[in-house]
Structure formats: C-alpha cells, structure tokens
DRENDO-1510 file (C-alpha; in Angstrom, 1 decimal, always signed):
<recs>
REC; n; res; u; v; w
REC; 1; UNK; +13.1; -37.5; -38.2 .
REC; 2; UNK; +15.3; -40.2; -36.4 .
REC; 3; UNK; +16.0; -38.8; -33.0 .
REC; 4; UNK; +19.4; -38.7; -31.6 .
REC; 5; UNK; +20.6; -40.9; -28.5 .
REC; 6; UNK; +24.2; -40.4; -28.0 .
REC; 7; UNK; +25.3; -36.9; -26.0 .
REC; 8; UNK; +27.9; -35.9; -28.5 .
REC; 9; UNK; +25.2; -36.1; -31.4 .
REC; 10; UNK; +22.7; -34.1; -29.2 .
REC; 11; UNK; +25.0; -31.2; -28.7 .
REC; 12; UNK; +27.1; -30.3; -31.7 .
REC; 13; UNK; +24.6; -31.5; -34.8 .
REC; 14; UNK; +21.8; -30.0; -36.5 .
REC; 15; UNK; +19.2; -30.9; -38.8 .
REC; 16; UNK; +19.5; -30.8; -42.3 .
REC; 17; UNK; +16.5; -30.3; -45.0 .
REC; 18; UNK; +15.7; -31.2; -48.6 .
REC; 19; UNK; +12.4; -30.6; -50.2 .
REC; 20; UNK; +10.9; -29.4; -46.9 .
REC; 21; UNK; +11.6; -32.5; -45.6 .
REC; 22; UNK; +14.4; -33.6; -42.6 .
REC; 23; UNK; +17.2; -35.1; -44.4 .
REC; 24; UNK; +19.8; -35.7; -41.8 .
REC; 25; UNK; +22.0; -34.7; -38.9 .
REC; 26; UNK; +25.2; -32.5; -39.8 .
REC; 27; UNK; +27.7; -32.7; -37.4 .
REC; 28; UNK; +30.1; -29.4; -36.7 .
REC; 29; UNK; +33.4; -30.6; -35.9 .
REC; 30; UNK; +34.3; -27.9; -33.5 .
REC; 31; UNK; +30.8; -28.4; -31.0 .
REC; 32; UNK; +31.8; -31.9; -31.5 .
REC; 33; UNK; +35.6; -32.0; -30.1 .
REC; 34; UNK; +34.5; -29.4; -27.5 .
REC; 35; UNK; +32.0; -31.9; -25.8 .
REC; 36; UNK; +34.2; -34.6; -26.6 .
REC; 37; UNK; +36.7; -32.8; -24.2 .
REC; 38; UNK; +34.1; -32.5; -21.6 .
REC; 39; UNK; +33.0; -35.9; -21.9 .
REC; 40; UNK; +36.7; -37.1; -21.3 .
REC; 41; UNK; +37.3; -34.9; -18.1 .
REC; 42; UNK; +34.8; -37.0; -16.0 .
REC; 43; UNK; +35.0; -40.4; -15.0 .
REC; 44; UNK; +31.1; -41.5; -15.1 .
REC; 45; UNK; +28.4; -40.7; -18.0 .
REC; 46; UNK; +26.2; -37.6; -17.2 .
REC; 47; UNK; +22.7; -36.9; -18.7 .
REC; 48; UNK; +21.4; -35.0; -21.2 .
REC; 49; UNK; +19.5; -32.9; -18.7 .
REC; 50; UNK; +22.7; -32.3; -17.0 .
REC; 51; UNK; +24.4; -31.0; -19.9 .
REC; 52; UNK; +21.7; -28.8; -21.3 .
REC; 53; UNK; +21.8; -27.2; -17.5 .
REC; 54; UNK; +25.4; -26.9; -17.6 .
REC; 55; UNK; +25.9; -25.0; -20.9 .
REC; 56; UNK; +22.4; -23.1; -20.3 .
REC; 57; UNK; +24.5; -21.9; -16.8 .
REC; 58; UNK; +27.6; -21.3; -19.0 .
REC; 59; UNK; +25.4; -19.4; -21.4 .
REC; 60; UNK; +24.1; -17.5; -18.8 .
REC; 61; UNK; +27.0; -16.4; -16.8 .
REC; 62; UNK; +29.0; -15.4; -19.8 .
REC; 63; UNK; +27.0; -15.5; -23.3 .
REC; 64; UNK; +29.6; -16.6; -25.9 .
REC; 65; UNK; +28.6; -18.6; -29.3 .
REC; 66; UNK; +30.3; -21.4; -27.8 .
REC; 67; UNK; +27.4; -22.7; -25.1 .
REC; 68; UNK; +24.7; -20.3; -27.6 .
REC; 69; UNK; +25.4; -23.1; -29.9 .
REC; 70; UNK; +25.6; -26.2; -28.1 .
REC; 71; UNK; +21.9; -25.5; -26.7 .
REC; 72; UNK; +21.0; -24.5; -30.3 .
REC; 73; UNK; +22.1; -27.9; -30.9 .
REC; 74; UNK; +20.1; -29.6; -28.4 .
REC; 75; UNK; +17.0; -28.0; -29.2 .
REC; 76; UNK; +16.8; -28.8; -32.7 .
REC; 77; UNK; +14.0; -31.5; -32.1 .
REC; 78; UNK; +11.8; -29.7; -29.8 .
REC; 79; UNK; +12.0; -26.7; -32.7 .
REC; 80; UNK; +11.3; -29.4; -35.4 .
REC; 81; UNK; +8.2; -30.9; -33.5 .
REC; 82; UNK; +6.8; -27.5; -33.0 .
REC; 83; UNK; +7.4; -26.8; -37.0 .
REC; 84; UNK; +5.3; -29.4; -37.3 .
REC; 85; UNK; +2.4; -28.6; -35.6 .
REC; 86; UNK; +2.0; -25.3; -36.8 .
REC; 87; UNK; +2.5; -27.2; -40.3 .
REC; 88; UNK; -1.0; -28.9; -39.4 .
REC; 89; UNK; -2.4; -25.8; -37.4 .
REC; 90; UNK; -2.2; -23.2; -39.9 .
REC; 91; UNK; -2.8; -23.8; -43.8 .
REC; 92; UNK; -1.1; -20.6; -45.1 .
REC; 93; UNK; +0.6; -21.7; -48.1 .
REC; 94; UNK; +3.5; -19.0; -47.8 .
REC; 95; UNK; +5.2; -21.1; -45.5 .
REC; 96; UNK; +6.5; -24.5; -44.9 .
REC; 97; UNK; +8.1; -26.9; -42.8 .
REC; 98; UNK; +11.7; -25.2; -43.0 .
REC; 99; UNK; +10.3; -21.4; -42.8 .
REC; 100; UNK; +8.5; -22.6; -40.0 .
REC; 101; UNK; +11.6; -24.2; -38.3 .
REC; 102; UNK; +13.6; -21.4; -39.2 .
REC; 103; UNK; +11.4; -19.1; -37.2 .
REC; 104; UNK; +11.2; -21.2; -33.9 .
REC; 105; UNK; +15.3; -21.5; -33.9 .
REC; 106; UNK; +15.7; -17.7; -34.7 .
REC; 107; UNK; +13.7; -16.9; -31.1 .
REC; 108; UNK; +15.9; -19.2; -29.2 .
REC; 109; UNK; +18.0; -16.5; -27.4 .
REC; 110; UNK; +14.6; -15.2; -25.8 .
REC; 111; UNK; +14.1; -18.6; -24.8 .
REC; 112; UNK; +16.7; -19.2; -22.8 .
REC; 113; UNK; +16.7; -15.9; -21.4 .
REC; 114; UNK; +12.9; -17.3; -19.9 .
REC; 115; UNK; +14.3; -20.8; -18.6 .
REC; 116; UNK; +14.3; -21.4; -15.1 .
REC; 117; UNK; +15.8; -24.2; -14.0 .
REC; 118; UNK; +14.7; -24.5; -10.7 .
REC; 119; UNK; +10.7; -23.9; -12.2 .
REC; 120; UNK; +11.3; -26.1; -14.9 .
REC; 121; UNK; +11.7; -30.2; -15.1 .
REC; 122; UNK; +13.6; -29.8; -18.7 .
REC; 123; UNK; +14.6; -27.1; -20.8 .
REC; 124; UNK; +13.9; -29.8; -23.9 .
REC; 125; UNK; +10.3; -29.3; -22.6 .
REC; 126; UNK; +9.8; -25.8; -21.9 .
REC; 127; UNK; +11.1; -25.0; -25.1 .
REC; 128; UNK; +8.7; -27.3; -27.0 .
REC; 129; UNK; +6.1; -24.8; -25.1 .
REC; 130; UNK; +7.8; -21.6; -26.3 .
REC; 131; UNK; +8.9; -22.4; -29.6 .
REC; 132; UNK; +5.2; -23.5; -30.5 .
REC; 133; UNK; +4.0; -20.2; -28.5 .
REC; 134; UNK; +6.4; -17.8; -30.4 .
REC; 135; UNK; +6.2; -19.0; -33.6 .
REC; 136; UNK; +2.5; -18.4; -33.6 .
REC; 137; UNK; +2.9; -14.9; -32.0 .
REC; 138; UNK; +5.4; -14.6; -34.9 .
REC; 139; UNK; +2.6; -15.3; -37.8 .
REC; 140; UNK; +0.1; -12.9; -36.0 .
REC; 141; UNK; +2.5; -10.1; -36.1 .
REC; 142; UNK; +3.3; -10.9; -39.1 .
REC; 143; UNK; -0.1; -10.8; -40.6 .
REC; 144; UNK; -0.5; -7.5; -38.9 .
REC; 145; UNK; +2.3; -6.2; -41.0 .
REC; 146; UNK; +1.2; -7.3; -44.1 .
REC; 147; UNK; -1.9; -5.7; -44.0 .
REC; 148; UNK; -0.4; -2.6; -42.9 .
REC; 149; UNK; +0.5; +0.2; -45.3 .
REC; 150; UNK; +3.4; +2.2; -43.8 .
REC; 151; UNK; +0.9; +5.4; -42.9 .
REC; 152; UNK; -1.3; +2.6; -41.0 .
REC; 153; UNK; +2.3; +1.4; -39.3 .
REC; 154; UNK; +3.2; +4.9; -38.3 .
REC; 155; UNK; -0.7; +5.2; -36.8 .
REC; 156; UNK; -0.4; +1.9; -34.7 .
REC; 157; UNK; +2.8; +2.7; -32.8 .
REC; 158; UNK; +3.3; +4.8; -29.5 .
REC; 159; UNK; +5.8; +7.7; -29.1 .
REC; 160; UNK; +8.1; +5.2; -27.0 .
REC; 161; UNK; +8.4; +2.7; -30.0 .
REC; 162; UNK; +9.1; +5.5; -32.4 .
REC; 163; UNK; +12.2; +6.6; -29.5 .
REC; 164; UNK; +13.1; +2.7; -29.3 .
REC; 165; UNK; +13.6; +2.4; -33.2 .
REC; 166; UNK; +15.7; +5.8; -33.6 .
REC; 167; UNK; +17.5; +4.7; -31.0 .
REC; 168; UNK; +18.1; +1.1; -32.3 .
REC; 169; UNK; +19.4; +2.5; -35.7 .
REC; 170; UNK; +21.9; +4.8; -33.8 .
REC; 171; UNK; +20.6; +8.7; -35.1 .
REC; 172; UNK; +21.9; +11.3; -32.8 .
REC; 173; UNK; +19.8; +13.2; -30.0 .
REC; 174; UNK; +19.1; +16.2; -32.3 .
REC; 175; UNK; +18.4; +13.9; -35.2 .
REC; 176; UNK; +15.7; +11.9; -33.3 .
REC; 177; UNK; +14.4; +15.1; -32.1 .
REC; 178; UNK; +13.4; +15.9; -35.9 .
REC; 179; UNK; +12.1; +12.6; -36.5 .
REC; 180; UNK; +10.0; +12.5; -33.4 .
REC; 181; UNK; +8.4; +15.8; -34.0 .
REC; 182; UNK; +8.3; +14.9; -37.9 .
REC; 183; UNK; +5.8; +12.0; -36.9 .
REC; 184; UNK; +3.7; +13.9; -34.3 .
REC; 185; UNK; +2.9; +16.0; -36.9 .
REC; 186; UNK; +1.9; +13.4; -39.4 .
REC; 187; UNK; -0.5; +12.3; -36.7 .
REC; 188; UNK; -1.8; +15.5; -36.2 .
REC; 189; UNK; -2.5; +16.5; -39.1 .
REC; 190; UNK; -3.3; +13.6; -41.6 .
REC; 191; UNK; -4.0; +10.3; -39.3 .
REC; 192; UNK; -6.7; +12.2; -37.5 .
REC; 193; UNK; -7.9; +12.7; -40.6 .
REC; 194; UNK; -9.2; +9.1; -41.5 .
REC; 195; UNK; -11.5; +6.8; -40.3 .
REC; 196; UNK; -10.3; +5.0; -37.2 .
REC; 197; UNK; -11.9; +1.5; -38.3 .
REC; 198; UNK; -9.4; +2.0; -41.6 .
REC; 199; UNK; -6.6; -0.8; -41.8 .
REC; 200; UNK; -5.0; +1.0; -45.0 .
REC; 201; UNK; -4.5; +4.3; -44.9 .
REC; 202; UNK; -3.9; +5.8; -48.5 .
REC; 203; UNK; -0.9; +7.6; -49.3 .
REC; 204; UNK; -1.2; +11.2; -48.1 .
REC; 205; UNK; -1.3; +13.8; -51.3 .
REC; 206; UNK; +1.2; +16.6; -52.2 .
REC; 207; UNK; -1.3; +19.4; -50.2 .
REC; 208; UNK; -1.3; +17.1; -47.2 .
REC; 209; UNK; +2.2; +16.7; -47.1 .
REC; 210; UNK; +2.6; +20.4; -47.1 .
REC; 211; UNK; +0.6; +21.0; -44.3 .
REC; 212; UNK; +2.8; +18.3; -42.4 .
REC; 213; UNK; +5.7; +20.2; -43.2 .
REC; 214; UNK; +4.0; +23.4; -42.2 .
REC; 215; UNK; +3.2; +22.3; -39.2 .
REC; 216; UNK; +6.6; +21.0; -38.1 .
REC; 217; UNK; +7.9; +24.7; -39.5 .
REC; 218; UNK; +6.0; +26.2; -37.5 .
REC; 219; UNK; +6.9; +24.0; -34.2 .
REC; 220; UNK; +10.3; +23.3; -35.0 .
REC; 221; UNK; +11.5; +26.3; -32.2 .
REC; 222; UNK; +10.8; +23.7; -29.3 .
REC; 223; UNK; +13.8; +21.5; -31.0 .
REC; 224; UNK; +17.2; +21.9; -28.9 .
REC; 225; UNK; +18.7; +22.3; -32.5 .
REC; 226; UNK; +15.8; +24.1; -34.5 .
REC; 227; UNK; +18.0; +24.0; -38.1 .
REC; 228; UNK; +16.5; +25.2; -41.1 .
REC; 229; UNK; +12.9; +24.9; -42.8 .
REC; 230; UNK; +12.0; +21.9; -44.0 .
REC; 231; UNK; +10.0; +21.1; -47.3 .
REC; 232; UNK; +7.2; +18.5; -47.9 .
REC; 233; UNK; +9.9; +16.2; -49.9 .
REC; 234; UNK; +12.4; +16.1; -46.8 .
REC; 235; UNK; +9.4; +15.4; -44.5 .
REC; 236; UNK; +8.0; +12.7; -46.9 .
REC; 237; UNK; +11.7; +11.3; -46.9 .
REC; 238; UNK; +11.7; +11.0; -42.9 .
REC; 239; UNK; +8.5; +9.8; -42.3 .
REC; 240; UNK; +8.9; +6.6; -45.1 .
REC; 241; UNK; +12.3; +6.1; -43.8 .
REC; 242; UNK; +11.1; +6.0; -40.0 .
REC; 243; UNK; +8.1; +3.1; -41.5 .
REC; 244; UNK; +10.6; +1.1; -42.9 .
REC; 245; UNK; +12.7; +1.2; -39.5 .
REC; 246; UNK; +9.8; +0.5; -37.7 .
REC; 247; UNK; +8.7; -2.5; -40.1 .
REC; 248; UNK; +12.4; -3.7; -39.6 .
REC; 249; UNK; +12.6; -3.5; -35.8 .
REC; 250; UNK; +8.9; -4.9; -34.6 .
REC; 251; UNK; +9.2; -7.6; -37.7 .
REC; 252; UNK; +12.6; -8.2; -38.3 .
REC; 253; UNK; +13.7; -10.9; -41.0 .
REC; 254; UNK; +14.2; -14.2; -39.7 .
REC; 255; UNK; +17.3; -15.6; -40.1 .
REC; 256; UNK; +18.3; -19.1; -38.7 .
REC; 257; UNK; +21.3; -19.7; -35.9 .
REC; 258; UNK; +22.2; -23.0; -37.7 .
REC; 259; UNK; +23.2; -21.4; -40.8 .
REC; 260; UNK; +26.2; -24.1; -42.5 .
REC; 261; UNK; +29.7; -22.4; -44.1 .
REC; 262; UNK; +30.4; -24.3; -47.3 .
REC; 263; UNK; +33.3; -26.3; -45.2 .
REC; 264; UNK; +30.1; -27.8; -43.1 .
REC; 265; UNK; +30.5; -25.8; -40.2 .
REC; 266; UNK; +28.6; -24.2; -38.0 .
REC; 267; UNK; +29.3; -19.9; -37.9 .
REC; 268; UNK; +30.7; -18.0; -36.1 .
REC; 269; UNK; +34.6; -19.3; -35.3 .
REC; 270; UNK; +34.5; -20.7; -32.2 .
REC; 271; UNK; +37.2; -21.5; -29.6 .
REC; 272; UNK; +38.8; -25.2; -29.6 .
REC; 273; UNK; +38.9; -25.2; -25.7 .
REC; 274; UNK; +36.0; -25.1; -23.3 .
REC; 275; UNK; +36.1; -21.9; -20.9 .
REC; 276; UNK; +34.9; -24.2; -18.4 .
REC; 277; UNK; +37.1; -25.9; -15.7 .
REC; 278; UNK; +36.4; -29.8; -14.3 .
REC; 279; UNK; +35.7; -28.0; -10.7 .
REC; 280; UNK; +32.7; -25.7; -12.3 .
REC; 281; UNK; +31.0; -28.8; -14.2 .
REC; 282; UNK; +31.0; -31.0; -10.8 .
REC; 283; UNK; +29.7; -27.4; -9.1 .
REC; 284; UNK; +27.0; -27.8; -12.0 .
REC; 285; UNK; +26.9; -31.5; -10.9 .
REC; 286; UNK; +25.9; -31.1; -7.7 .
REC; 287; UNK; +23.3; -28.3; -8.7 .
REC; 288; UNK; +21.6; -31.0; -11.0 .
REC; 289; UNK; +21.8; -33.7; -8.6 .
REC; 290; UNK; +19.4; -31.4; -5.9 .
REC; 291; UNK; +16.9; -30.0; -8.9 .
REC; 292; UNK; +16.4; -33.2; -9.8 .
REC; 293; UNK; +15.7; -34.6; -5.9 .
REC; 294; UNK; +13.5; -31.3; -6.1 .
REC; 295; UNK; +11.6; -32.4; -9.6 .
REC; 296; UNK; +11.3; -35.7; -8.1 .
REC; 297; UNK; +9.6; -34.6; -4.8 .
REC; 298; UNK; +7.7; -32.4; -7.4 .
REC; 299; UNK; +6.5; -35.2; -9.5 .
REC; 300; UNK; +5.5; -37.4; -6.1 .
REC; 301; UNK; +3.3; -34.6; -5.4 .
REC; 302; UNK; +1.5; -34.1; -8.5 .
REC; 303; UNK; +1.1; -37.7; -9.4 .
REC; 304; UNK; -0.7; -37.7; -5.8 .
REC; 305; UNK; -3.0; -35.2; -6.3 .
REC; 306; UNK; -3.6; -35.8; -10.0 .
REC; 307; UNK; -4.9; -39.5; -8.8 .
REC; 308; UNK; -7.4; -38.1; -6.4 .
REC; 309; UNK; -9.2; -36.3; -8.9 .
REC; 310; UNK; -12.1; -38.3; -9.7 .
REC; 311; UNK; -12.1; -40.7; -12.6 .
REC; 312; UNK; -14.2; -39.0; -15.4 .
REC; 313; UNK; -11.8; -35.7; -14.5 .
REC; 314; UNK; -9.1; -37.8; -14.9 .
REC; 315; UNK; -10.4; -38.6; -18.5 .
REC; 316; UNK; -11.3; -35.4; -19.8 .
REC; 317; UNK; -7.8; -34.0; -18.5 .
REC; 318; UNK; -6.1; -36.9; -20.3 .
REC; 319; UNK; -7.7; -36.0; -23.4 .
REC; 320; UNK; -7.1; -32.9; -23.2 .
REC; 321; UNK; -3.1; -32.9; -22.9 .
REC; 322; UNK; -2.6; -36.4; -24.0 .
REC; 323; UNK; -5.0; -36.2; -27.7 .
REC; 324; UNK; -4.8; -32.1; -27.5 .
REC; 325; UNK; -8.7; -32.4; -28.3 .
REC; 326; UNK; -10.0; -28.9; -27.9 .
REC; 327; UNK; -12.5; -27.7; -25.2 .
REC; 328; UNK; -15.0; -28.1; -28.2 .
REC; 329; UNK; -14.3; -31.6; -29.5 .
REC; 330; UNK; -14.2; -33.2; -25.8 .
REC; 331; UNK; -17.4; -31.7; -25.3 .
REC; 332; UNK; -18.7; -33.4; -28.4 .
REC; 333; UNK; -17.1; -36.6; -27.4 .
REC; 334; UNK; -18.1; -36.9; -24.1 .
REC; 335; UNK; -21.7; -35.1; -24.4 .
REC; 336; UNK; -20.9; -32.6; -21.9 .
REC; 337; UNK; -21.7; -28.3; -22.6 .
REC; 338; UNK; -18.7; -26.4; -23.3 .
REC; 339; UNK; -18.7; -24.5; -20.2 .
REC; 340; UNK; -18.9; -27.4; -18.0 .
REC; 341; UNK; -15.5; -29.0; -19.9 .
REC; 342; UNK; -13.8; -25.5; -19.5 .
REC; 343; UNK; -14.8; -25.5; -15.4 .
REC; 344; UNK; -13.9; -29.4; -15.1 .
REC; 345; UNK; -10.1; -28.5; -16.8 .
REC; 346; UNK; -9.7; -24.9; -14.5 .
REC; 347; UNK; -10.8; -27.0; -11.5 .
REC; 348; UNK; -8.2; -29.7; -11.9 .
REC; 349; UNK; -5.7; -27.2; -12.5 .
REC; 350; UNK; -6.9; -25.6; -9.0 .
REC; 351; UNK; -6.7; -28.4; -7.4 .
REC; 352; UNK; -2.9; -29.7; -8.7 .
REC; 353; UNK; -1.5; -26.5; -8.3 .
REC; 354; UNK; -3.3; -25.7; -4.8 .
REC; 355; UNK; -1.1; -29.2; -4.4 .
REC; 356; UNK; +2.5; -27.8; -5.8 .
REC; 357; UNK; +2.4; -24.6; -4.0 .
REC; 358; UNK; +1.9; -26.3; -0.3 .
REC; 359; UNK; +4.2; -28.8; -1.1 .
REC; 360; UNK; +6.7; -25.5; -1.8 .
REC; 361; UNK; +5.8; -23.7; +1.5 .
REC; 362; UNK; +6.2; -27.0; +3.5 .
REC; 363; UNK; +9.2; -28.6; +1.6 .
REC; 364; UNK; +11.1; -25.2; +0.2 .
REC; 365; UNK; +10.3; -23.0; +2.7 .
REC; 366; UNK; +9.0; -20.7; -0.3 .
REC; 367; UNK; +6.7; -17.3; +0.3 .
REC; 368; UNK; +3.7; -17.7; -1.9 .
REC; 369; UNK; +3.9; -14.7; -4.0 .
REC; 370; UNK; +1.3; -13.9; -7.0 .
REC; 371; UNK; +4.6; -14.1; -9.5 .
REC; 372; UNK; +5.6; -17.0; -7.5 .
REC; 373; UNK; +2.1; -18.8; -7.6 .
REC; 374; UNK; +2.2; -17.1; -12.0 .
REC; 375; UNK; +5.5; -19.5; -12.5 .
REC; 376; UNK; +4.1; -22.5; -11.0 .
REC; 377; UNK; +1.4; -22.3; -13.2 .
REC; 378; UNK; +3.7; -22.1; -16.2 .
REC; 379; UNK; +5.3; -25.3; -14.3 .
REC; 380; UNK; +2.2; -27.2; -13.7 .
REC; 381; UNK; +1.7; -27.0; -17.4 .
REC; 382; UNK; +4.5; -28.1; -18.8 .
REC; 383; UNK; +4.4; -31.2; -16.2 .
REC; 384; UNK; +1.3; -32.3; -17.7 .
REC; 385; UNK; +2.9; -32.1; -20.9 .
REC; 386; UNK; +5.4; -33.8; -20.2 .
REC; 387; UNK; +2.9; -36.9; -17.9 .
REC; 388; UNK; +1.1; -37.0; -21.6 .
REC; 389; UNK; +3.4; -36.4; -23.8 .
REC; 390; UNK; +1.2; -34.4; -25.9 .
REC; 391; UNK; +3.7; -31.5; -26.9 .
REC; 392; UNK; +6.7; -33.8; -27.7 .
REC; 393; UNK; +5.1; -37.1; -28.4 .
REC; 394; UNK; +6.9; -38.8; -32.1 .
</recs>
C-alpha cells in the first residue's frame, strides 16, 4: 500500500481493492473541494493531527456524513494495517484481506465515539488499537453464531436483549408483550428440557410446540391485551421470527462506509460548503496547540521513566511492543519462565504508569480516580505502541 503524504489525499480518498489486494487511492470529489476550502481559509499549513481533531470535534458536536466521512477517510490505513494482521493471526479461509477491512471500517462510528483527545496522542493510533480489538471481537461472535442453531440463540440471551431487539424492530407495547411471554415459555418448557453442555439444540417437535403454546394459553391473562388463543403454528411463527431478529441485531451484516456510486463517489450526498466557520477552526487551533504541549510533557515523562528501568527490562519490553513476540516466545528467547516474563512486563507497566499519573496530579491538577487511573492505562498502551511502532509499523 503506498501511504498518503499530502492532507487533501488523507482526508477525502479511500482505498481501492482488486483481487484482495490494495489497488489504489480513489479520490471523492466532494471530501476533496470541501478540505480544499478549509485549506484556503488559513494562512499557514496545519497537521494532520490537527485536522483529524478538528473534524473528530465537528463530528462530535453535530454528527453529519460530512466530518463521518472525512475521518473515515483518514483512517483507511490504520483499518488496512489491522486487516492485515488478522490476515496473518487467524487462518480461516472464509475471509480475506477485503472482508477483513470491511469489518474494521464498518465499527468506526463506535470508535470515535471512544476517542479521547485529551487521553490520547493520535486518533491514527488509538484506532489502529481498536480496529485490531473489534475485528477480533467481531470473529468470536461470529463463530458463536455460527454454531448456534436459533433454539440455542433464543437459550443464550437474557430477557433485556429479547426487550432490546423488539424494540429495535419497532413492534408495539402489546405486540412485545406476546413475544416476551411467547419466549419465556419456550424456556420453560423445552430449553429446560436439554442438556445445558448442548451447543445445538434440535428443533422442538409438533408435541413440544403444543405444550409451548399451552403454556402461553394458559398465562396469556397477565398480558395488558390478552387477545385470542394461540396455536402451536403461530407460536412456532414468533419464536423463529424473534431468532432471526436476534441473529440480525447481536451479528448484524457488515457493510463498509466507503461504499463507491458508479460516478466514483463517495454516498451519501453531501453538502459543497463546510458548516464550520474560520473562528471555530482557530478555536480548534488553539485546543491542538495545548494537547499537544500536554502530549509533549507526557512523552518527557515516560521517556524518563521508561530509561530508568533497568537494561534487560528494557529489552524484554522492546521485544515485546517493538517484535510483538508473545509472553511465550520471549521466554524461549531469552531463557527466562513464563511467569517471570509476565511479572517483568506488569512491573514496567507499574512503574511507567505510577510515572504518568504523578506527573497528572502535579502538572494537571487531576484527582486520581480508578476510571481515571483505567484510561491512563489505555494511554500508556498505545504510547508504547506508538515509541515501537509495533501496531502501525509498514
């Protein structure tokens, strides 16, 4: 993949593939003239950090396809890197480099809903993290649907998913009320039936569904709209319709946000004006200049403590994040037990973030709170990403 240099390229193309392989950059001519626009309004060259701040605080104040799409944009590489190393991670031959690319894009709204600017260096880098992180949470879940029939489905999930889905697909109070009481019944009387260490539960016979829908006859007075007496057909209709809304909802179908119109543009329509006055991207100037004298005291501090660590901690942490050898291989490599590698890596981890949250109470005038100390953490860890250059190393 040849990476992009130039600002305008970074925000308004998007990667093109053939074969399962990167072909090139498409540009969208509307992302384009936008930043174009934005470009001319200032007198001096900004960063690329800068601008993925500024539309991330558009997106954020006001959500429109407009700054969705430029960050989409920006984060194509970052998706295509963590592609890849699921490519090498997991040998499951139903999917390939574009599946896996589309799934990492298709989770970028959750994403930048979990960026914190003022906890994070980049969002380049903490979305190399969280594309790699979802896409692999993607395949478990996943795999746990495949191996599901829809009776082991409707077995797995709580009475608050089954209100979320009926919700989601917009059925009315009385109509979820049927539904709810339809699967309550199903457990009762045929899920307790089966072996709890069963992944597949066969498909309940005619008798069985009849004493479902005797069941629910006989308990349908508690409904605020009781209605009529149900058969074993209408209750077999429900409860197959309710798995498939499930299967929908907790694995929906992937679909990327890059998708092309045959005129070579990016969907939906957007506006050909930016919403965004010169006053708000100076505002968003001034907030990048201080994060980034913040990041840089940051840095300072953990470069510091990092060094006074002694030498052979030094190593195994730089082959840890700088290789990505596992726990298992360093061992091997440096003739150590497994436990003593895993205590060596927490301990340095102790140590650099015992360093970042002092320098936070004495510099930021912070209160160390256990979320606070939870998102350092999540900090310290994508800074020594970003010193090795393991996760988004070319």
């Amino acid at each position: 993949m040849r990476p992009r240099q130039e600002i305008i390229e970074l925000f308004s193309t998007f990667a093109q593939f053939e074969s399962d392989h990167f072909r090139q950059w498409l540009s969208d001519s509307k992302l384009r003239r936008n930043i174009e626009r934005c470009l001319a309004d200032l007198a001096e060259p900004l960063s690329e950090n800068f601008w993925a701040l500024y539309w991330h605080r558009s997106w954020q104040h006001q959500p429109t396809p407009l700054a969705r799409l430029h960050l989409s944009a920006y984060l194509q590489e970052p998706c295509y890197w963590a592609a890849q190393k699921t490519l090498t991670r997991f040998t499951n031959v139903q999917y390939r480099l574009a599946d896996y690319f589309q799934m990492a894009i298709a989770t970028i709204e959750p994403i930048l809903e979990g960026f914190q600017p003022e906890r994070s260096s980049s969002l380049k880098t903490y979305a190399s993290m969280m594309f790699l992180s979802r896409v692999k949470d993607l395949l478990r879940r996943s795999k746990e649907a495949d191996i599901c029939t829809r009776w082991s489905l409707l077995r797995k999930i709580s009475k608050k998913t089954v209100l979320e889905v009926l919700h989601h697909v917009g059925l009315l109070a009385p109509q979820i009320e049927q539904y709810r009481l339809a699967w309550m019944c199903f457990n009762a009387v045929y899920v307790q039936t089966q072996p709890r260490g069963t992944q597949k539960l066969a498909d309940p016979d005619r008798a069985l569904w009849r004493d479902i829908a005797d069941l629910y006859n006989a308990q349908r007075s508690q409904l605020t709209l009781p209605g009529s007496p149900c058969d074993a057909a209408t209750i077999e209709q429900w409860l197959t319709s309710l798995s498939t809304r499930v299967r929908q909802y907790l694995y929906p179908t992937l679909a990327s946000l890059n998708a092309l119109n045959p005129d070579g543009e990016t969907m939906p329509e957007l506006p050909d004006h930016s919403s965004d006055s010169l006053m708000a991207q100076l505002i968003a100037q001034e907030e990048h200049q201080i994060r980034s004298n913040q990041q840089a005291q940051m840095q300072t501090v953990l470069l510091t403590a990092l060094q006074q660590l002694d030498a052979s901690t030094q190593e195994l942490v730089k082959l840890y994040y700088q290789q990505g050898l596992s726990q298992q291989q360093i061992m091997q490599m440096l003739k150590m037990s497994q436990p003593s590698v895993s205590r060596r890596l927490a301990k340095s981890r102790e140590a650099l973030l015992s360093a970042l949250v002092q320098w936070s109470q004495d510099s930021l005038n912070i209160s160390v709170t256990s979320n606070l100390v939870k998102e350092m953490s999540a900090a310290l860890e994508e800074w020594l990403q970003i010193r090795y250059g393991e996760l988004i190393s070319k």
